[in-house]
Residue frames as qw, qx, qy, qz and C-alpha x, y, z in Angstrom:
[[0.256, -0.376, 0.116, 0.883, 1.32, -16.19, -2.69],
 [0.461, 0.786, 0.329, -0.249, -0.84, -13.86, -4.81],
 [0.626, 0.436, 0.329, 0.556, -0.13, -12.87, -8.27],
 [0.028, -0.957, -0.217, -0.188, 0.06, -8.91, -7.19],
 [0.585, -0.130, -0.326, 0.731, 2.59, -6.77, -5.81],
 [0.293, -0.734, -0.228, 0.568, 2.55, -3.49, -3.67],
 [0.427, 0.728, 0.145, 0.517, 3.48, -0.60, -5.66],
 [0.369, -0.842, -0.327, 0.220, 5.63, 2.26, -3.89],
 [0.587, 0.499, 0.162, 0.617, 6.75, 5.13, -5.38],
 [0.293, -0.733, -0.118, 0.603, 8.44, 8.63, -4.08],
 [0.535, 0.474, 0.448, 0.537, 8.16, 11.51, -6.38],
 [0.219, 0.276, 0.489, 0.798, 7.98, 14.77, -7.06],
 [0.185, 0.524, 0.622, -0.552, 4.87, 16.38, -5.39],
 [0.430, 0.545, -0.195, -0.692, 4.65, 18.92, -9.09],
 [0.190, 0.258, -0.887, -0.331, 4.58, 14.94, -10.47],
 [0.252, 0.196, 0.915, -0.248, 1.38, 13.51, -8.41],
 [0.525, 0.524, 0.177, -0.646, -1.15, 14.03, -11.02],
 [0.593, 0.479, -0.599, -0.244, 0.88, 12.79, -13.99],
 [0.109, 0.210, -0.961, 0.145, 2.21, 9.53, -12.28],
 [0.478, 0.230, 0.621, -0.577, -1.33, 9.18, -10.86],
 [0.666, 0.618, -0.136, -0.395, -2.77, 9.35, -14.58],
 [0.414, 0.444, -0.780, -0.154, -0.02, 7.28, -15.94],
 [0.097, -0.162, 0.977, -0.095, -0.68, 4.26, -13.35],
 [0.655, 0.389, 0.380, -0.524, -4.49, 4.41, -13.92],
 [0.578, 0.571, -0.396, -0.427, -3.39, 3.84, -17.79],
 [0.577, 0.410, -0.668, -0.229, -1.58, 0.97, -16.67],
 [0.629, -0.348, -0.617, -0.320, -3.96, -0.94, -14.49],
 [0.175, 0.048, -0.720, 0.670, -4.59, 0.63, -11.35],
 [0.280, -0.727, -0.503, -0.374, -7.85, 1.36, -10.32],
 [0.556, -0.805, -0.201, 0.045, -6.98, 2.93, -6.77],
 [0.552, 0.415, -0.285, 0.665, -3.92, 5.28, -6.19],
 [0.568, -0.739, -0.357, 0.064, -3.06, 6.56, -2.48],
 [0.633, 0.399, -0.272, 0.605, -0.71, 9.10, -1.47],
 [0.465, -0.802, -0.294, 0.233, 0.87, 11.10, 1.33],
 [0.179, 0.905, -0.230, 0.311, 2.98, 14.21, 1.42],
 [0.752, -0.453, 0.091, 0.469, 6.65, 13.68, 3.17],
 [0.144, 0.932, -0.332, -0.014, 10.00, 15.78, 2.15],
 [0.863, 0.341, -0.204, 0.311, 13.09, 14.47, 0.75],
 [0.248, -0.951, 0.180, 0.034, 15.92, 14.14, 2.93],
 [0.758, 0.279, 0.046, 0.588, 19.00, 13.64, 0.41],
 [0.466, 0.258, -0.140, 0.835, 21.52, 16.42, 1.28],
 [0.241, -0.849, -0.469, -0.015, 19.99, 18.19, 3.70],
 [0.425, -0.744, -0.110, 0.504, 22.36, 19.83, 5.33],
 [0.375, 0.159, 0.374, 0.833, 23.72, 21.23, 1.77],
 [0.035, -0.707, -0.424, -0.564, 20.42, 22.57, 1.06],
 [0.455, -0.855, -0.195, 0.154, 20.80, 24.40, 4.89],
 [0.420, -0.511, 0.005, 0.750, 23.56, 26.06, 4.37],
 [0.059, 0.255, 0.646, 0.717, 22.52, 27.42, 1.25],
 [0.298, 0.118, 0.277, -0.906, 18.91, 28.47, 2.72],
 [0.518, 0.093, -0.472, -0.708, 16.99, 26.24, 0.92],
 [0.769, -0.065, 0.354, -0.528, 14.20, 24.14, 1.72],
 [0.345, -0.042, 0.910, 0.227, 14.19, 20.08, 0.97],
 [0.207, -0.087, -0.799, -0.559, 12.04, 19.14, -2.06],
 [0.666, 0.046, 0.401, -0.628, 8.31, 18.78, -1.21],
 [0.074, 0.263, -0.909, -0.313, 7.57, 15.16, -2.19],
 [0.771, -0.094, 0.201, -0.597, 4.72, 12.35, -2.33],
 [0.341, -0.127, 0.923, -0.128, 4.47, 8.74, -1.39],
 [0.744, 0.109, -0.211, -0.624, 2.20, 7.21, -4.23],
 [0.185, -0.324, 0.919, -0.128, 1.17, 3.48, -3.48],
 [0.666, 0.289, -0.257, -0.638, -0.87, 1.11, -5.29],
 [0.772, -0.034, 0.604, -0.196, -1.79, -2.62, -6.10],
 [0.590, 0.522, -0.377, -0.487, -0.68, -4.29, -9.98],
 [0.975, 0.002, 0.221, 0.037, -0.42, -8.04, -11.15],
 [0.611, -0.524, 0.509, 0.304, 2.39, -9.36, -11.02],
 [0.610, 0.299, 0.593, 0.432, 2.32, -10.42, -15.23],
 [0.272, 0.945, 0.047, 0.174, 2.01, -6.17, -16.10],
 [0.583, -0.771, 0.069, 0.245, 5.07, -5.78, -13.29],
 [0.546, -0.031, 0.341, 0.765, 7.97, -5.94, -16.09],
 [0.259, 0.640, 0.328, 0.644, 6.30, -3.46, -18.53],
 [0.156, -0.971, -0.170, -0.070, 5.68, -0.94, -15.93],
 [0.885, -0.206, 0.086, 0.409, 8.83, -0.99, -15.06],
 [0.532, 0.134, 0.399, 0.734, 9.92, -0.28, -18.52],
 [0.063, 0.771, 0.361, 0.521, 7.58, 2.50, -19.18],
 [0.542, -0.684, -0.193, 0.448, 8.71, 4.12, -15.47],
 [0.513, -0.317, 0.308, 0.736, 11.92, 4.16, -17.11],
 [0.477, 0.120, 0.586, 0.644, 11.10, 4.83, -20.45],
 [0.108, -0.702, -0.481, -0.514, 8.12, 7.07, -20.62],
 [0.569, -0.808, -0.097, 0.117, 8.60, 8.89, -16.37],
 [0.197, 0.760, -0.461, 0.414, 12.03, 9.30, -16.47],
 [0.744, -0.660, -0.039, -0.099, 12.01, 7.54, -12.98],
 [0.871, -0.232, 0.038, 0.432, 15.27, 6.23, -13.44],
 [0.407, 0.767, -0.055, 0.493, 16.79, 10.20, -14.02],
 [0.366, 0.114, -0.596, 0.706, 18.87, 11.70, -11.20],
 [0.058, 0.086, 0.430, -0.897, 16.57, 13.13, -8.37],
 [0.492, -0.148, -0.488, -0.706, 13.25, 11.98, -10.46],
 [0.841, -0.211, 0.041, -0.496, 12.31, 9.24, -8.10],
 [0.003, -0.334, 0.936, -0.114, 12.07, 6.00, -6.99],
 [0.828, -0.151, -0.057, -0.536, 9.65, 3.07, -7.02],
 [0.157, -0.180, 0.963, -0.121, 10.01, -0.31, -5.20],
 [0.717, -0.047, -0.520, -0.462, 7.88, -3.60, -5.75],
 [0.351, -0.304, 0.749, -0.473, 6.60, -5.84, -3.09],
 [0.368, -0.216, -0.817, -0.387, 5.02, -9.27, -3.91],
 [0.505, -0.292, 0.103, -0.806, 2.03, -9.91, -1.98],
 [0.140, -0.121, 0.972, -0.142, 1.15, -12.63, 0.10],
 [0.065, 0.407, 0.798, -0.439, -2.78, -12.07, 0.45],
 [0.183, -0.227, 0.017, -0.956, -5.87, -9.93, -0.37],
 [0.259, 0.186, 0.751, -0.579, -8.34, -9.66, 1.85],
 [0.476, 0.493, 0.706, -0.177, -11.36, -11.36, -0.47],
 [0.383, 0.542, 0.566, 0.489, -12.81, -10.40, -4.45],
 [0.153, -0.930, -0.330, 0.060, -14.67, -7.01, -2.84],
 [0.560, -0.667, 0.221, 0.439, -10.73, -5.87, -1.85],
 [0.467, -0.094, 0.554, 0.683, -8.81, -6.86, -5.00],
 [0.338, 0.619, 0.658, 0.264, -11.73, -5.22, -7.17],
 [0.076, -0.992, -0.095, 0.023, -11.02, -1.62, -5.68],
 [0.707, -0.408, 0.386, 0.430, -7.24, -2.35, -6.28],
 [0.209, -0.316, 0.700, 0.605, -6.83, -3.09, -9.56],
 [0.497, 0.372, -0.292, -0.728, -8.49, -2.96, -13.32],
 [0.901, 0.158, 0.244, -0.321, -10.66, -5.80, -14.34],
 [0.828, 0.419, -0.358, 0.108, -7.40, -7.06, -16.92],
 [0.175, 0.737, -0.532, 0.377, -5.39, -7.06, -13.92],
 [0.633, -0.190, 0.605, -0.443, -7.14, -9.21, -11.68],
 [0.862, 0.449, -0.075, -0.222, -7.33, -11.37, -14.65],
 [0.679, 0.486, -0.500, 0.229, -3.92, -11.89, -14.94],
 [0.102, -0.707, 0.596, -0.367, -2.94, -11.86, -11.70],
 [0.583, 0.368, -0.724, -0.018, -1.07, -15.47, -11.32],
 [0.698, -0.695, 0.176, -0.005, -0.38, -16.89, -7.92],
 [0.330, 0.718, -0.551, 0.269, 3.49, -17.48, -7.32],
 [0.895, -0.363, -0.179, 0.189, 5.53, -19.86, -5.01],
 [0.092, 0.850, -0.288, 0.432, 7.49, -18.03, -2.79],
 [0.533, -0.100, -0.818, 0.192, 9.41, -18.91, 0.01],
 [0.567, -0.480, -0.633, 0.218, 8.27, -19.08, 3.48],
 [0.093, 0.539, -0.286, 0.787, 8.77, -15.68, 5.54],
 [0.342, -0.228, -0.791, 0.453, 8.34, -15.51, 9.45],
 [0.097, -0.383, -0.129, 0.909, 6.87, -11.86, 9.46],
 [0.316, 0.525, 0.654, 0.442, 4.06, -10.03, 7.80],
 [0.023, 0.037, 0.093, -0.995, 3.31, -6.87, 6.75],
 [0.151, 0.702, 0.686, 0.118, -0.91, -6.40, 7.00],
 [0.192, 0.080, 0.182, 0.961, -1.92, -3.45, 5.01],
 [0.005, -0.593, -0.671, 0.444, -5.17, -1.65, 6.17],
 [0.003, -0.005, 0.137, 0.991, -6.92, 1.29, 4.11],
 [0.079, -0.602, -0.793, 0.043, -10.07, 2.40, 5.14],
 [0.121, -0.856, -0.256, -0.431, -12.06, 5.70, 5.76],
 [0.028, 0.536, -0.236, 0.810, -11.04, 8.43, 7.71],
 [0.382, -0.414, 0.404, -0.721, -12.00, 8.05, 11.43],
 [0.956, -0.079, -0.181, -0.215, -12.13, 4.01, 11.72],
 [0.358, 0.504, -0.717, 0.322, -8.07, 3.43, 12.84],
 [0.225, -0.511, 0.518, -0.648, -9.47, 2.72, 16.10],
 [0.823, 0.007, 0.372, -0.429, -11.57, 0.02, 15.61],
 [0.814, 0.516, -0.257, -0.073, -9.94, -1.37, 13.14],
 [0.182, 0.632, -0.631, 0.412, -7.12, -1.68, 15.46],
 [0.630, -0.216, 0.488, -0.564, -9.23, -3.03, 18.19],
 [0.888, 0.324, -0.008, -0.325, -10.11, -5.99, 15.43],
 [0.701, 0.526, -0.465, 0.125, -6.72, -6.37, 14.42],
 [0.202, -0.371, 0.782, -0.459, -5.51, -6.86, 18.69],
 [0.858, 0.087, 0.103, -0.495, -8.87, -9.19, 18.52],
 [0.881, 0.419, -0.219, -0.012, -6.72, -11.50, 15.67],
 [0.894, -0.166, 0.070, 0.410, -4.01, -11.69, 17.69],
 [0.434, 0.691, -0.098, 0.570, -1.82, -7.93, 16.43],
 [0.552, -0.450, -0.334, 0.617, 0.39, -6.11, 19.07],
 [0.089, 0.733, 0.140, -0.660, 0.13, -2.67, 17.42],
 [0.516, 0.653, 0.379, 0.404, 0.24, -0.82, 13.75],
 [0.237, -0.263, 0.100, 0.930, 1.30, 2.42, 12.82],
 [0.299, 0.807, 0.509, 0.010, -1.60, 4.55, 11.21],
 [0.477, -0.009, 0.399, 0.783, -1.10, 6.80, 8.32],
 [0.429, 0.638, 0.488, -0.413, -3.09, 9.30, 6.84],
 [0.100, -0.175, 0.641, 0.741, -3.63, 9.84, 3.03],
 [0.576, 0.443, 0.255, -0.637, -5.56, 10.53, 0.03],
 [0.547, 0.292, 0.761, 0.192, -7.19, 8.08, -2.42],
 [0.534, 0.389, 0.003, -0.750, -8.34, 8.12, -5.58],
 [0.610, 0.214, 0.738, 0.194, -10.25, 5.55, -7.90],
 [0.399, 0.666, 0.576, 0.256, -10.75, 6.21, -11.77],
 [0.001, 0.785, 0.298, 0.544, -11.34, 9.90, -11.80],
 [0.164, 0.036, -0.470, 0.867, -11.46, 10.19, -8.36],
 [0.421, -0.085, 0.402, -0.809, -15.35, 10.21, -8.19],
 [0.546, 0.039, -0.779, -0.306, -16.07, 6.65, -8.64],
 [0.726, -0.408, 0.147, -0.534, -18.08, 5.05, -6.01],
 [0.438, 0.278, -0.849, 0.097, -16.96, 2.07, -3.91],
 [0.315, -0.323, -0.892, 0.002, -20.06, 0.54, -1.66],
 [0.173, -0.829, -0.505, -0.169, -21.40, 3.66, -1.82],
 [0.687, -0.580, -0.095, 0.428, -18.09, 5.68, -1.07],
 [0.402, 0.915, 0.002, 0.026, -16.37, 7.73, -2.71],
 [0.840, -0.292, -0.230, 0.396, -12.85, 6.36, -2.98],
 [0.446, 0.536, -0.156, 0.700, -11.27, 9.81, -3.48],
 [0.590, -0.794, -0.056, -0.138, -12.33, 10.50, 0.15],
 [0.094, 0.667, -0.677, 0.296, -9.48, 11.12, 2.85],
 [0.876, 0.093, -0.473, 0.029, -7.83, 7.79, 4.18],
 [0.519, -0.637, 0.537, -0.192, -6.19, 5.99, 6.95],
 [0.859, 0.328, -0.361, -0.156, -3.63, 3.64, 6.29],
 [0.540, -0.640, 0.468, -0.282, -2.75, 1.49, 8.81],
 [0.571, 0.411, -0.710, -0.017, 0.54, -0.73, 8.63],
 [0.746, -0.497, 0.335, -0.290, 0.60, -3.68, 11.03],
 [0.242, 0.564, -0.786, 0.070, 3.94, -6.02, 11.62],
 [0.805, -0.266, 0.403, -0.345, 2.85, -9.37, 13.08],
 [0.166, -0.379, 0.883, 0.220, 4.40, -12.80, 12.68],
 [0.310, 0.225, -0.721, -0.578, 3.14, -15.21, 9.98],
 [0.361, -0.221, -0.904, -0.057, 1.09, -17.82, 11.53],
 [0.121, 0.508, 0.466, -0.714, -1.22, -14.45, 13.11],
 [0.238, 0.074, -0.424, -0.871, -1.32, -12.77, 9.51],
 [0.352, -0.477, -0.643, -0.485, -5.07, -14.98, 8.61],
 [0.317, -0.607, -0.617, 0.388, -6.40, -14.37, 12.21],
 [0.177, -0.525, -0.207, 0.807, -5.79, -10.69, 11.95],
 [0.063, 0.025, -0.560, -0.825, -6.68, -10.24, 8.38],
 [0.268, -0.489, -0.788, -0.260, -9.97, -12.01, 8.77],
 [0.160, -0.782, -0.376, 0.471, -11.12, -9.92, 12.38],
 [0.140, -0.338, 0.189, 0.911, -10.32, -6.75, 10.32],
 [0.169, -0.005, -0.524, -0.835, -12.22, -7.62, 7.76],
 [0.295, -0.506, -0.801, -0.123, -15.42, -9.35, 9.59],
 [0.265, -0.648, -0.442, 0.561, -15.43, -6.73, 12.10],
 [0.044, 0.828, 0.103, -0.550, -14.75, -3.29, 9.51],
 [0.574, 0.141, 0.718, 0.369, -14.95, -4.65, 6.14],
 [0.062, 0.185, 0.513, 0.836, -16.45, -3.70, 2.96],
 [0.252, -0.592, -0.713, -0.278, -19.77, -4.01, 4.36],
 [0.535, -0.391, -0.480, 0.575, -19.05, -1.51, 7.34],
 [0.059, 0.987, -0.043, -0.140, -18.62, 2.47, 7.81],
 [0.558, -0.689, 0.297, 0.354, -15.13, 1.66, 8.13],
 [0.742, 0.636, 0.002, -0.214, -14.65, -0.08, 4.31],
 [0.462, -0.567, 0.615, 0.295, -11.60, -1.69, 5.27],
 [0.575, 0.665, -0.477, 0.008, -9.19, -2.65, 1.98],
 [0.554, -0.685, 0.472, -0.033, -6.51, -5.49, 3.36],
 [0.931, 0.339, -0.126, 0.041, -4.18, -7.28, 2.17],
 [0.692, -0.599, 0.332, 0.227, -0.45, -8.42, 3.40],
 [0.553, 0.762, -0.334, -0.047, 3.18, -8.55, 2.32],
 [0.912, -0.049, -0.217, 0.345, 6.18, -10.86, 3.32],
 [0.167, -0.933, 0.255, -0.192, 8.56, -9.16, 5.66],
 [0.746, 0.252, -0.474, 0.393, 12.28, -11.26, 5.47],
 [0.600, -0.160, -0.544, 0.564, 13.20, -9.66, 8.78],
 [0.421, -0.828, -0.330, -0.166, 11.78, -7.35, 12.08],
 [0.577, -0.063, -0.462, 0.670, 13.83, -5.61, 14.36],
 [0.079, -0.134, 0.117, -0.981, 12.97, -3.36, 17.03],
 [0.699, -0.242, -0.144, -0.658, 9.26, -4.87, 17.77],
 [0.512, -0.228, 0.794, -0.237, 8.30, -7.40, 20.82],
 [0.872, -0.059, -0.347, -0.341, 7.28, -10.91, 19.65],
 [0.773, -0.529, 0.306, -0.172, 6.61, -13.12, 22.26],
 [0.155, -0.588, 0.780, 0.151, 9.56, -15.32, 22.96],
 [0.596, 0.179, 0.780, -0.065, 7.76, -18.78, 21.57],
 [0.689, 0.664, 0.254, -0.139, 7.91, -17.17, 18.13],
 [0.163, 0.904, -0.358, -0.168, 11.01, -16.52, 17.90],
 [0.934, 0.320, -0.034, 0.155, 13.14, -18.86, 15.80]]
C-alpha cells in the first residue's frame, strides 16, 4: 500500500482558484478538475425558478503523513465543513505507476514523507489514468491489452505549480482525459504496467497512473472464476 491518498473534493465553482492555491500551499503539485452541478434540493430550487449551484470536482494526490493537517486547515482555514461549502473525501492508494508519476503528483516534501501502510486485502481496483487530451483510445486499447474490460473517460483541466510548468515537455495545465478503470485485483499490475509501457511518460499520450482499493463492485461483469 502506498503512503498517498486520492484527494476529492466538490466545491463551489466561484471557489476553484482559492482551493486550487490553497492545496498547492499544502503539497500538491498537480490539481485536476471538472465542472458538474449540485443536485441537493433540486426540485426546491425548480419550483422557485432557480438554477442548481454550478460546481467543480477538484482531485489531487497528498501523503498520507500531511493527510490529518489538511484536514484541519479544510476545516479551519476553507470553511469546508460549513453548510453547502463542500465536501472532500480521502482515498488511500494502493499504487503509483513509477517515480516519473508520483513526481507530477505531489511536492518534493511529500513524496518524502509518503510512508507505505498495511492495509487489508481488497478484491477490486480502481486504476486511475490522466493523460493528454486525445490518447483515451489507446490508452484503453493498453489497458484491454492488461487484461481491463472497460473504463469510463472523463474530461478535465490540470494544472501544475502555476499552471505553466512543464512536465516532459508538456504543459501540465493543458486539457485532460481522465480515465477511471474498475478491474479486479490480481489484473490491477498487468493493466497498470501495459498503460504505462504502451502510453507512458515517455509517449504523446503522458499517461499519470496510479490505483485505489475498491471494498465492493456492483453492476460490472467479472468473469465468473473471480468471483468469490
Amino acid at each position: 500500500m502506498s503512503g498517498y491518498s486520492f484527494v476529492l473534493l466538490v466545491v463551489g465553482r466561484d471557489k476553484e482558484e482559492e482551493y486550487r492555491e490553497f492545496l498547492k500551499d499544502n503539497g500538491v503539485a498537480s490539481v485536476f478538475s471538472e465542472l458538474c452541478e449540485g443536485a441537493a434540493q433540486r426540485k426546491g430550487l425548480d419550483a422557485f425558478g432557480l438554477e442548481a449551484r454550478e460546481k467543480v470536482i477538484l482531485s489531487c494526490v497528498t501523503a498520507n503523513s500531511g493527510r490529518g493537517e489538511l484536514r484541519r486547515r479544510l476545516n479551519s482555514e476553507m470553511r469546508i465543513d460549513a453548510p453547502n461549502n463542500g465536501i472532500a473525501v480521502f482515498v488511500n492508494l494502493e499504487s503509483v505507476g513509477g517515480a516519473s508519476a508520483l513526481k507530477s503528483l505531489c511536492s518534493e516534501k511529500a513524496q518524502r514523507e509518503g510512508v507505505e501502510e498495511k492495509v487489508k486485502d481488497m478484491q477490486y481496483s480502481l486504476v486511475v489514468v490522466i493523460a493528454q487530451y486525445g490518447h483515451a483510445d489507446e490508452i484503453m486499447d493498453a489497458a484491454r491489452e492488461g487484461g481491463a474490460t472497460g473504463g469510463t473517460i472523463v474530461k478535465a483541466r490540470g494544472t501544475h505549480g502555476s499552471g505553466t510548468t512543464k512536465f516532459f515537455g508538456v504543459s501540465i495545465g493543458d486539457e485532460k482525459e481522465i480515465i477511471y478503470i474498475v478491474t479486479s485485483a490480481d489484473k490491477r499490475e498487468g493493466v497498470m504496467s501495459a498503460i504505462m509501457r504502451k502510453t507512458g511518460a515517455a509517449s504523446p499520450a503522458k499517461s499519470v497512473v496510479f490505483s485505489m482499493p475498491v471494498e465492493a463492485v456492483e453492476g460490472i461483469h467479472i468473469p465468473q472464476k473471480e468471483d468469490k
